[in-house]
C-alpha positions as CSV (number, residue, x, y, z in Angstrom):
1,X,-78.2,71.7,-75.5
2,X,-76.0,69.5,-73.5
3,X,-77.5,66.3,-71.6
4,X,-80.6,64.7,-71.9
5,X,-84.1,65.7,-72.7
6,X,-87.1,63.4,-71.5
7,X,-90.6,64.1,-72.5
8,X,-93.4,62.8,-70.1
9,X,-96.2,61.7,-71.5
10,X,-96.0,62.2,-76.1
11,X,-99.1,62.8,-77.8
12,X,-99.8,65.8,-80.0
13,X,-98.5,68.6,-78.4
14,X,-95.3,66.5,-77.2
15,X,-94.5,65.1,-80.4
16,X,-94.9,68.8,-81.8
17,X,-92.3,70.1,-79.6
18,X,-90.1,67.2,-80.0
19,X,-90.4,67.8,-84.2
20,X,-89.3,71.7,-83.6
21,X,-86.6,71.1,-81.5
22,X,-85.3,68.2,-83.5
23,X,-85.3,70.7,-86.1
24,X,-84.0,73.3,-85.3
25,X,-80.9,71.1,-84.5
26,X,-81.3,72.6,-80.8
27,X,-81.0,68.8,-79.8
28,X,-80.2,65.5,-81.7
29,X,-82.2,62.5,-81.2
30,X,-80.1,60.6,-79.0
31,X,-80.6,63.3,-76.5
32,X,-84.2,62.6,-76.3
33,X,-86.3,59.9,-74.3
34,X,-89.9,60.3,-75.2
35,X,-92.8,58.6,-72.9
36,X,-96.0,57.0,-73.9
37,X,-98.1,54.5,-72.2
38,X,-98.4,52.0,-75.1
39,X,-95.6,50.4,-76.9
40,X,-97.0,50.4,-79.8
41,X,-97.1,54.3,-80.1
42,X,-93.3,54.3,-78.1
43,X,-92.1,52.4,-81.6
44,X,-94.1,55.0,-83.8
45,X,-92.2,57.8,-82.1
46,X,-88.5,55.9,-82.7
47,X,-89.6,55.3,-85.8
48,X,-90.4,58.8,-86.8
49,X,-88.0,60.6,-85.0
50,X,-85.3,58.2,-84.1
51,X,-85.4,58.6,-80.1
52,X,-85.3,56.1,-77.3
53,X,-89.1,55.5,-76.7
54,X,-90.7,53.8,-73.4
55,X,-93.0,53.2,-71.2
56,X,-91.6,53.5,-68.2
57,X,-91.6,57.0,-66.7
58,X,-89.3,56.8,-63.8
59,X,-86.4,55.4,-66.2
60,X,-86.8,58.1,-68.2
61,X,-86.9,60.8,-65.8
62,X,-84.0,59.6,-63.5
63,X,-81.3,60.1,-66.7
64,X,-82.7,63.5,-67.6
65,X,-81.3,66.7,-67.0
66,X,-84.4,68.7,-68.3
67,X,-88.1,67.0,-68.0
68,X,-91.1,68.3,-70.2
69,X,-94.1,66.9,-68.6
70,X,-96.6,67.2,-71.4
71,X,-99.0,65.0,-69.8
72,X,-102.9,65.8,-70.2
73,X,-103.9,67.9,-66.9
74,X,-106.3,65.1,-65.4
75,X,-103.2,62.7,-65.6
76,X,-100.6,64.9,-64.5
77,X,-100.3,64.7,-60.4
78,X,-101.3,61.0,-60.5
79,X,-98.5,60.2,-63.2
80,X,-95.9,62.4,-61.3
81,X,-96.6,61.3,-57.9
82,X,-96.6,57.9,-58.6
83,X,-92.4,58.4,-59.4
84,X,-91.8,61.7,-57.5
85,X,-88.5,60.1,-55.8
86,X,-86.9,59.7,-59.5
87,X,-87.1,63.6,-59.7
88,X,-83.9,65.7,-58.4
89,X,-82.9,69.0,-57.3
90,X,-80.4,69.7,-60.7
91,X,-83.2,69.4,-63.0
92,X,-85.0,71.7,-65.0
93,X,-89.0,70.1,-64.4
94,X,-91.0,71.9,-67.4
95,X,-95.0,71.5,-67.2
96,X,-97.3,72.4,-70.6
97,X,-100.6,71.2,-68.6
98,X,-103.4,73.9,-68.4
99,X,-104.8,74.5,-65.0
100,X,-102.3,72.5,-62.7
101,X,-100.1,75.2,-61.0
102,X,-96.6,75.2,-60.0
103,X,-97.7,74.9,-55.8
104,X,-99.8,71.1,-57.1
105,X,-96.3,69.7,-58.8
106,X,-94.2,71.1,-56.0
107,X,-96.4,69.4,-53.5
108,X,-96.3,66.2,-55.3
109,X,-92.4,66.1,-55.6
110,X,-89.5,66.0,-53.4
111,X,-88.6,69.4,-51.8
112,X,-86.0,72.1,-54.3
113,X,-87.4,70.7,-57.7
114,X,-87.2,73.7,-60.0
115,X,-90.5,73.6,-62.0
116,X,-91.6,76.0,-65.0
117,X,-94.8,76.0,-65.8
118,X,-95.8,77.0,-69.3
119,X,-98.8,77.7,-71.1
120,X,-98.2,77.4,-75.1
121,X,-101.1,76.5,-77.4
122,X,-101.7,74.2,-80.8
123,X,-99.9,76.3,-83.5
124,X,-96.8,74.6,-82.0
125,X,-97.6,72.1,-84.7
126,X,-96.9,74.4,-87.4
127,X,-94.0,76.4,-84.9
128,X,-96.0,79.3,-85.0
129,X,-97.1,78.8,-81.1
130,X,-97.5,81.8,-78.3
131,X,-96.0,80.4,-75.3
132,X,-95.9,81.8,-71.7
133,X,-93.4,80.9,-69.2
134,X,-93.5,81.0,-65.3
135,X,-91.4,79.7,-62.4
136,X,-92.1,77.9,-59.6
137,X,-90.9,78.7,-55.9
138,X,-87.6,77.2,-57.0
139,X,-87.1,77.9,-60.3
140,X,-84.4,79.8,-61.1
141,X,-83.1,82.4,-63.9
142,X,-81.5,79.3,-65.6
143,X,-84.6,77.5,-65.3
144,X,-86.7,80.3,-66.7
145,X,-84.1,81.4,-69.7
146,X,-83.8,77.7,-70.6
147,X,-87.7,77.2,-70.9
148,X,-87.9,80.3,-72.8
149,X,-85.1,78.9,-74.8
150,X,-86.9,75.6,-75.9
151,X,-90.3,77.3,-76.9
152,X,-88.3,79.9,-78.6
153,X,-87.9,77.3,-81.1
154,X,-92.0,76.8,-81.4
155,X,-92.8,80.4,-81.6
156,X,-93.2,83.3,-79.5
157,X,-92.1,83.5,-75.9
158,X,-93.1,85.9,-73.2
159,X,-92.4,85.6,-69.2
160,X,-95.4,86.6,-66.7
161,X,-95.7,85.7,-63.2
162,X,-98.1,82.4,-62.7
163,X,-101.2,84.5,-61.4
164,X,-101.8,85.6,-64.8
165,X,-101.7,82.3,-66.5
166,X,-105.7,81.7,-66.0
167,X,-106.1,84.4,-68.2
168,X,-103.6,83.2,-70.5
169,X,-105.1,80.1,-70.6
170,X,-108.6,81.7,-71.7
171,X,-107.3,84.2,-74.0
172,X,-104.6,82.4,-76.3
173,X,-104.0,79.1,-75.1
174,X,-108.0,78.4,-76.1
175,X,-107.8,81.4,-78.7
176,X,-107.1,79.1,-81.5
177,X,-110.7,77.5,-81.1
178,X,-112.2,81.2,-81.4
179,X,-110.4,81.6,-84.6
180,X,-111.5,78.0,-86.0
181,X,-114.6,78.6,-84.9
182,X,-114.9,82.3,-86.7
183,X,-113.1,81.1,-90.0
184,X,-116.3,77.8,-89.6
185,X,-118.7,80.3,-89.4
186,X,-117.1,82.5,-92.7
187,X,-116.5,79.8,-94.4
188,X,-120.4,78.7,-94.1
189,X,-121.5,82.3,-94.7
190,X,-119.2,81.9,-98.5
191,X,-121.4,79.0,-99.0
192,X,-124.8,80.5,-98.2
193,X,-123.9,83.2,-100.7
194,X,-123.4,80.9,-103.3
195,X,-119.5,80.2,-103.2
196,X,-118.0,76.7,-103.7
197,X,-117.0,75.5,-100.5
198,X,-113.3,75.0,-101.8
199,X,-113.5,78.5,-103.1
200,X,-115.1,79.9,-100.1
201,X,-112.4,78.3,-97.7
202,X,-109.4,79.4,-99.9
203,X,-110.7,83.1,-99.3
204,X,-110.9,82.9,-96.0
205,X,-107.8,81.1,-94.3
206,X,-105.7,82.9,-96.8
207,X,-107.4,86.0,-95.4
208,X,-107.2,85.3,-92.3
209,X,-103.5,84.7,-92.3
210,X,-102.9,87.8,-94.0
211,X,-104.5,89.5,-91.6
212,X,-103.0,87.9,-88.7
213,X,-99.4,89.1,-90.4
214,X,-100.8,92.8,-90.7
215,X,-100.9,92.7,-87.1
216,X,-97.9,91.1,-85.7
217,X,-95.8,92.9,-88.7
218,X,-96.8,96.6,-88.9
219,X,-97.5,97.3,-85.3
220,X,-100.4,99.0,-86.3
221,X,-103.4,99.0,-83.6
222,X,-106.4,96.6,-85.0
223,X,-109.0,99.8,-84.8
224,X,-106.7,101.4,-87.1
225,X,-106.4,98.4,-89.3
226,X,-109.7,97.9,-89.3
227,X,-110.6,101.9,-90.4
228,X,-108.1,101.1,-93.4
229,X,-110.5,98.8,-94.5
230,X,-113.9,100.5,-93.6
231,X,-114.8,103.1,-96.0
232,X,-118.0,105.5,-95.3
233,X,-121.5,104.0,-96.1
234,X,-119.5,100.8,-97.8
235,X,-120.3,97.0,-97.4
236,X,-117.9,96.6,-94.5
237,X,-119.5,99.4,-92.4
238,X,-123.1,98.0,-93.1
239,X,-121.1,94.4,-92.0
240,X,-119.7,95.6,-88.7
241,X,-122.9,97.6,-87.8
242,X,-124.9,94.2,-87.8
243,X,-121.8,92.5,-85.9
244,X,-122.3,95.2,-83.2
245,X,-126.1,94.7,-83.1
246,X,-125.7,91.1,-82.3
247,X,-123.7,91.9,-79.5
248,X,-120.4,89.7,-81.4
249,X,-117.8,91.8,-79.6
250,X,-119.2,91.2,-75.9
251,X,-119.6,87.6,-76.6
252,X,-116.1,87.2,-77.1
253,X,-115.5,89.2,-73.7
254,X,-117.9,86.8,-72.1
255,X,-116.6,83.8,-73.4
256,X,-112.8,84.5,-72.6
257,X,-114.1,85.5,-69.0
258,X,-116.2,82.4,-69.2
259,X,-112.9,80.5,-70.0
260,X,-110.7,82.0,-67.7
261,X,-113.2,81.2,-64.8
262,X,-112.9,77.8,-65.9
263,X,-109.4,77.5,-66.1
264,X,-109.5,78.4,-62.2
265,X,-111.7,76.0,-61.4
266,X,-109.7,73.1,-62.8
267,X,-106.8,74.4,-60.8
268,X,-108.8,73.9,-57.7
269,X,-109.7,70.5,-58.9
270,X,-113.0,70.9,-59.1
């Protein structure tokens, strides 16, 4: 990339961006002005990663050409409205905050910004995240290729126009709790049958992520992957039967609904 990168606002997920792009050698540390409100965490960031580090928002967003605002979503519109004049036309503005849509940013900075709003989720730590990208009003083909670029470099990347991002929101940008939860839950059924809780978690992550590279590797459809592993009056059957009873497949439909619901409310601030 050429010119400067400024993160608004680096805590986990902002600092996890800032590692994979670093790199992936996408951009060099002197490209980079990272944000954080205390100084002591502005020197652990220089430290770690060798950026310019500050405090002050407005300096670091009036000498960027692209401007990730990874802010949490009940800060965002205060933070950026308090130095909407330092944002310009020839930027690239980047939002990662759940729930506030591209219409609140564009109302809270000067006319023509180009904002992108995207919706990626916590495997960014480990650059395995699934990231979707949307434009504002003014955002561009550059604007969009170059978000898709940077998250490209944190995992997956797919475009979708913003009125799908609620559902986005519920379905894999919270879908990492439903799998932490599940593997909880697995982990505490190893121990009730007797397993060592090392043991017990060692089986299950590790079987969890091969399962998860089944999926995204073969193409196959998860009922078929599933039949592979269900043979006719076996233990997995007799498993799955008392899944269905308890009614574990419509929970998950009511709590992505449940989440996606949510998600709108936020976004009408309430």
């Amino acid at each position: 990339m050429d010119g400067t990168l400024a993160i608004i606002g680096t805590g986990r997920l902002g600092e996890a961006l800032l590692r994979g792009l670093l790199s992936s050698g996408w951009i060099t540390p002197s490209q980079v002005v990272a944000t954080a409100r205390r100084e002591e965490r502005c020197a652990e960031l220089a430290d770690a990663h060798g950026v310019k580090a500050t405090t002050d928002n407005r300096a670091a967003i009036e000498v960027a050409d692209v401007v990730l605002l990874a802010l949490k979503p009940q800060a965002m519109l205060g933070v950026v409205g308090a130095v909407a004049d330092a944002f310009h036309p020839e930027q690239t503005v980047i939002s990662v905050a759940a729930g506030t849509p591209t219409s609140a940013l564009q109302d809270a900075t000067p006319e023509g910004i180009p904002i992108v709003r995207v919706m990626t989720n916590t495997p960014v730590q480990v650059d395995e995240a699934m990231s979707v990208v949307s434009g504002g009003t003014h955002a561009g083909e550059r604007d969009l290729a170059l978000a898709e670029e940077i998250f490209s470099h944190v995992g997956r990347v797919v475009r979708m126009p913003e009125e799908h991002l609620d559902s986005v929101t519920a379905l894999s940008g919270s879908g990492p709790a439903y799998f932490f939860l599940l593997a909880e839950a697995m982990i505490d059924a190893g121990i009730l049958l007797g397993l060592p809780r090392d043991v017990s978690s060692e089986l299950i992550i590790q079987t969890m992520v091969g399962s998860a590279k089944m999926l995204r590797d073969t193409g196959r459809h998860p009922v078929e992957l599933r039949e592979m592993v269900t043979s006719p009056g076996g233990t997995t059957i007799a498993a799955i039967r008392q899944l269905e009873a308890s009614r574990v497949r419509a929970a998950f439909l009511d709590a992505i609904e449940a989440a996606k619901l949510r998600g709108e409310q936020l976004a009408r601030g309430e």
